[in-house]
C-alpha positions as CSV (number, residue, x, y, z in Angstrom):
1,X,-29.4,16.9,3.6
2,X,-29.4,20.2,2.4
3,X,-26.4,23.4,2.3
4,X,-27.8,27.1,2.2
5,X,-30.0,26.6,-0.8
6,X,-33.8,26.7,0.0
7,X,-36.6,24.3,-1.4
8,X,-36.8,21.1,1.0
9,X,-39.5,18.8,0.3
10,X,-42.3,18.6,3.4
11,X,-41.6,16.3,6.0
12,X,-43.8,12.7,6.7
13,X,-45.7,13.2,9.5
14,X,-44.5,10.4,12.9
15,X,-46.9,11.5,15.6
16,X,-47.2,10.4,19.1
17,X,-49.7,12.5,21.6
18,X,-47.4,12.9,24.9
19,X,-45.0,15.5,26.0
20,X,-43.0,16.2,29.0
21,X,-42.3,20.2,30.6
22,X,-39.5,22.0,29.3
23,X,-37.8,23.8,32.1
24,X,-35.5,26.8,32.4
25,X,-32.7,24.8,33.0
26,X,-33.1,21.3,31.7
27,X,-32.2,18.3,34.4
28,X,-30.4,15.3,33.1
29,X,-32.0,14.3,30.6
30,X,-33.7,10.5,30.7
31,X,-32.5,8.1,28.0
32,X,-33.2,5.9,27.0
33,X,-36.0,5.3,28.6
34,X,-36.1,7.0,32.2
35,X,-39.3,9.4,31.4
36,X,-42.5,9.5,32.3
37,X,-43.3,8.5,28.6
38,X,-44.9,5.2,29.4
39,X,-44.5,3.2,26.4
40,X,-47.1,0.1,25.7
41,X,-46.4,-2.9,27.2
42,X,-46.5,-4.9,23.4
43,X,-44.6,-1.9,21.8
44,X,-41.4,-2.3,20.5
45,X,-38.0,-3.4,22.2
46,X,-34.7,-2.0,21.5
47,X,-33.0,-5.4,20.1
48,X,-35.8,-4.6,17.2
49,X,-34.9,-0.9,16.3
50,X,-31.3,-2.3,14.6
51,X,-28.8,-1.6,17.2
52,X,-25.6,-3.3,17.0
53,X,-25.0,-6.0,20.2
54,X,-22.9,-3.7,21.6
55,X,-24.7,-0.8,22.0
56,X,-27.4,-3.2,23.4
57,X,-25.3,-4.6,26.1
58,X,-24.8,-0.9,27.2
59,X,-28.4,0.1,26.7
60,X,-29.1,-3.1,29.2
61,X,-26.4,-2.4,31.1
62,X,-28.0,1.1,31.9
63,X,-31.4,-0.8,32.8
64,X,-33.7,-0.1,30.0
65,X,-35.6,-2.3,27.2
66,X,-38.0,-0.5,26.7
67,X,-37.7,3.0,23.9
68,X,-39.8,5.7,24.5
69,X,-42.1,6.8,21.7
70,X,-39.3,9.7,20.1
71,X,-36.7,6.8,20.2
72,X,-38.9,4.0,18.6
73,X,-39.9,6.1,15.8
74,X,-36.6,8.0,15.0
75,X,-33.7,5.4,15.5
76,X,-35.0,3.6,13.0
77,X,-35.1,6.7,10.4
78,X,-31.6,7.7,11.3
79,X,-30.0,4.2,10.5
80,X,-31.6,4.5,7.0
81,X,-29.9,8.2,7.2
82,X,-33.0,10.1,6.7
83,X,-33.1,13.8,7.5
84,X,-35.5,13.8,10.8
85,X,-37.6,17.1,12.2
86,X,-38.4,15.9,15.7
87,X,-40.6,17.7,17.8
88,X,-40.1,16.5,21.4
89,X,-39.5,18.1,24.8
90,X,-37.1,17.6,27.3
91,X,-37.7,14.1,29.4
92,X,-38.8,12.4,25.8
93,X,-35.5,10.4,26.0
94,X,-34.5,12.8,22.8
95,X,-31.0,12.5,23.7
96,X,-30.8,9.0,23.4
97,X,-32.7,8.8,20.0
98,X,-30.0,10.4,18.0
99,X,-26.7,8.9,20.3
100,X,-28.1,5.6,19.9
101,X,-28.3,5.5,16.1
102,X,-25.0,8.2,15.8
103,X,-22.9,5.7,17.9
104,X,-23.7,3.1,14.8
105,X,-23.6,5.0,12.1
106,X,-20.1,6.2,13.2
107,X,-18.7,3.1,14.7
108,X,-17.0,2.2,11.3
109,X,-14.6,4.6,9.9
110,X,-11.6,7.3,11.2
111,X,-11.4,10.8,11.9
112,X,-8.8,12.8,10.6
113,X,-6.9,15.9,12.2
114,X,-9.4,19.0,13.2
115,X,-12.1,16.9,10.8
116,X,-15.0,15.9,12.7
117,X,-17.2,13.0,11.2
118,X,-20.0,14.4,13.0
119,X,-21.8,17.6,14.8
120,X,-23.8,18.7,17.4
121,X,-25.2,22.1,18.2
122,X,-26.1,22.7,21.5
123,X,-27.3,25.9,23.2
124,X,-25.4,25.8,26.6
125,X,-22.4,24.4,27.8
126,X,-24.7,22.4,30.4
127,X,-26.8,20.6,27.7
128,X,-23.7,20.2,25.6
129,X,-21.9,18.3,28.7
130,X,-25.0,16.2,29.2
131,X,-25.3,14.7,25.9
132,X,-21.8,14.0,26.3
133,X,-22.1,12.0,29.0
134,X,-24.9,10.2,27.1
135,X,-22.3,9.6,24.5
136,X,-19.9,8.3,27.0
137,X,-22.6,5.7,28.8
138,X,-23.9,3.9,25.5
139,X,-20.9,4.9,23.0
140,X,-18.3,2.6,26.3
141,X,-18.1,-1.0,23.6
142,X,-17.3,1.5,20.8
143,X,-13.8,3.4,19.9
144,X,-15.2,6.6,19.0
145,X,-13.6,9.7,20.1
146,X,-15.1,12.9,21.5
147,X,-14.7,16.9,22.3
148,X,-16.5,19.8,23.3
149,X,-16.4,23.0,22.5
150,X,-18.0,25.3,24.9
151,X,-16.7,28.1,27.0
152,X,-15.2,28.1,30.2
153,X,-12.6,25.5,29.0
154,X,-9.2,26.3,27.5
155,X,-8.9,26.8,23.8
156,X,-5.7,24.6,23.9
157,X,-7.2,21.7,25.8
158,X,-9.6,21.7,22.7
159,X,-7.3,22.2,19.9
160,X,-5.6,19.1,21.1
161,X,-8.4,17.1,21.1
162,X,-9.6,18.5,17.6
163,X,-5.6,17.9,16.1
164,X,-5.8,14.2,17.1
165,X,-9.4,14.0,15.2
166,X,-12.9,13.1,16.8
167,X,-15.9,11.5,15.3
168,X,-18.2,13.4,17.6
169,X,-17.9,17.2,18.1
170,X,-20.8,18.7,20.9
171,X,-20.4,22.3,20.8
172,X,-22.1,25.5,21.8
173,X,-22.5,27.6,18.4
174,X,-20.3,31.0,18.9
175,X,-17.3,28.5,20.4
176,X,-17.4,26.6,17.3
177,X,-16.7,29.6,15.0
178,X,-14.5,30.8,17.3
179,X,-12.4,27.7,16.4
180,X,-13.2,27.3,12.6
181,X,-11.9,31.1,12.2
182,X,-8.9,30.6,13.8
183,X,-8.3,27.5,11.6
184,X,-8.6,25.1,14.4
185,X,-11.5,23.8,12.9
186,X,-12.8,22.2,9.4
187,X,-16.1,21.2,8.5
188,X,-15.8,19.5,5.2
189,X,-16.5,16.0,6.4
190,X,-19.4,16.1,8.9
191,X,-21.6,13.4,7.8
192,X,-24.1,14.3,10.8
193,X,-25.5,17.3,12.0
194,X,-27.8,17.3,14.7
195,X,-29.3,20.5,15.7
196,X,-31.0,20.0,18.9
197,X,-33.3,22.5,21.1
198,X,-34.0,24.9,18.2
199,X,-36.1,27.2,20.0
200,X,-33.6,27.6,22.5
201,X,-31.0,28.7,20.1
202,X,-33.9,30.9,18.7
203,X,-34.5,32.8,22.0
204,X,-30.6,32.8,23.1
205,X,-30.1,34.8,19.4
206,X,-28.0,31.8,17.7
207,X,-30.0,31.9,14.4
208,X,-27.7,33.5,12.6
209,X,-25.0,30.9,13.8
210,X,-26.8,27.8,13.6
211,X,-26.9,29.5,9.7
212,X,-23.7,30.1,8.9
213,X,-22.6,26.9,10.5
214,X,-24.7,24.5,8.3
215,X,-23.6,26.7,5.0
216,X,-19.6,25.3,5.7
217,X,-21.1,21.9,6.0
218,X,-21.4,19.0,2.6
219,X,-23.8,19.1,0.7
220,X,-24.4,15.6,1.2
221,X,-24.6,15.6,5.2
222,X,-27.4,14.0,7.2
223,X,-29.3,16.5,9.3
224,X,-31.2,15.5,12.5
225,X,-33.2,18.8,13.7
226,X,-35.2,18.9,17.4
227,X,-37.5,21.5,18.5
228,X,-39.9,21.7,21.3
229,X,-41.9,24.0,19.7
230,X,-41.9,25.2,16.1
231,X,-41.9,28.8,15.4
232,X,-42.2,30.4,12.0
233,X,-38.6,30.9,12.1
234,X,-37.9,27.5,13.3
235,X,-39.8,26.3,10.4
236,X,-38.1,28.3,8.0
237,X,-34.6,26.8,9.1
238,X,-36.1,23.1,8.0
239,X,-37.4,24.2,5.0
240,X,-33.4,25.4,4.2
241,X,-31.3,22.7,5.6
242,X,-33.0,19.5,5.8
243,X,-33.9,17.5,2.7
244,X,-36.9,15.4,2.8
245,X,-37.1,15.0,6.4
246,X,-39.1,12.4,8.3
247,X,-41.2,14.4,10.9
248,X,-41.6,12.8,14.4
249,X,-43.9,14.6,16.7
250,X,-44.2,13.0,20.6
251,X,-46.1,15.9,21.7
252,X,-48.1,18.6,19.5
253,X,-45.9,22.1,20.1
254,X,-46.1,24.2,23.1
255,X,-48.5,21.4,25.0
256,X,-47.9,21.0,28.7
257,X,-46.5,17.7,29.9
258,X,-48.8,14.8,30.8
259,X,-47.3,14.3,34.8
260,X,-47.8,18.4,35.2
261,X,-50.4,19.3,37.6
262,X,-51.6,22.8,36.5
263,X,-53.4,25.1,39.2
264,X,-54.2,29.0,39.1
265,X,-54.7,30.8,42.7
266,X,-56.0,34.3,43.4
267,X,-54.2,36.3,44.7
268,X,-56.4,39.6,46.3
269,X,-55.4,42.5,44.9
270,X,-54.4,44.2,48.0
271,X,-51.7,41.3,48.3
């Protein structure tokens, strides 16, 4: 839970040995647990990770008891509002391991006018929409309110939203700032940022974004940071903004998924 000043502590180490591929353009993501993570038949259930009834009823609802390894090991973590450094790929159920535990942190409490209680940065407008409608499936017995920011949507629809306050704000990282410097936008009481696909943002140029955005945030936030891989300069963002994090690893960085069949065929060279 840490602004621009450097010197976070390591992070524990939560490792699971599984992983799922990571394509171009990420499907739906499974959540909870639609993936191909199988998790053990005496593992844990999701009435024992601290969930509220409600958001039980819609995780049953949705036809899942069973958390996959990312949301075992993290929900817990992020009830007890630990800073978490998850290393997971797409088809983990990621999604679902920070919504779940967001929807019940925020279900008490208000949001004021163009003050989100909490933030997401995503890197596209598509993965933005999706965890949106993740928000929307499992968030349907709670009153929390939502927006997105992203582009290809009218600034006025979403200063409307922002002026009648949300406690969940999704948004791409260059909309954002677009709103916070026209002063559509203020950041002084985000309790949670999660960051999530890092080393998307890295390869889409966000950094410097991603940066600036977590230097308007408190002090005092909780950050929740996801990376399929972790990249020197993916490891220096943790080491900045995340205080003490819990570090929950589902598959060891840059590992191909378990349910990929890998092949290599020559091709003559005449061909």
């Amino acid at each position: 839970m840490q602004d621009g000043e450097t010197g976070g502590t390591p992070p524990e180490d939560v490792r699971f040995e599984s992983a799922l591929p990571e394509p171009g353009e990420r499907p739906a993501e499974p959540a909870p647990s639609e993936s191909s993570e199988i998790p053990a038949p005496d593992g844990p259930k999701f009435d024992s990770l601290g969930l509220s009834a409600d958001l039980l009823k819609a995780v049953e609802q949705s036809g899942y008891t069973i958390p996959t390894p990312i949301q075992a090991q993290s929900i817990p973590h992020v009830l007890q509002r630990r800073d978490i450094i998850g290393i997971a790929q797409t088809g983990t159920g990621k999604t679902a391991s920070f919504t779940l535990p967001m929807i019940e942190l925020l279900a008490r409490g208000r949001a004021k006018a163009r003050m989100p209680r909490s933030l997401i940065l995503e890197p596209t407008r598509e993965l933005a929409a999706q965890v949106a409608e993740s928000f929307e499936k499992y968030g349907k017995y709670n009153k929390l309110s939502m927006a997105l920011l992203i582009g290809g949507t009218s600034f006025d629809d979403q200063d409307r939203k922002l002026d009648r306050g949300v406690d969940v704000l999704i948004a791409t990282p260059g909309r954002l700032l677009d709103h916070f410097s026209r002063g559509k936008l203020m950041l002084s009481q985000v309790q949670i940022l999660v960051v999530d696909e890092a080393d998307r943002m890295l390869d889409m140029g966000f950094i410097p974004d991603v940066e600036e955005i977590c230097k308007k945030l408190p002090f005092t936030r909780q950050t929740l940071f996801y990376s399929a891989t972790m990249p020197p300069e993916i490891q220096r963002l943790t080491e900045k903004f995340l205080h003490n994090p819990v570090r929950v690893e589902v598959a060891r960085p840059a590992t191909t998924a378990t349910n990929i069949t890998q092949e290599i065929i020559q091709v003559p060279s005449n061909d």
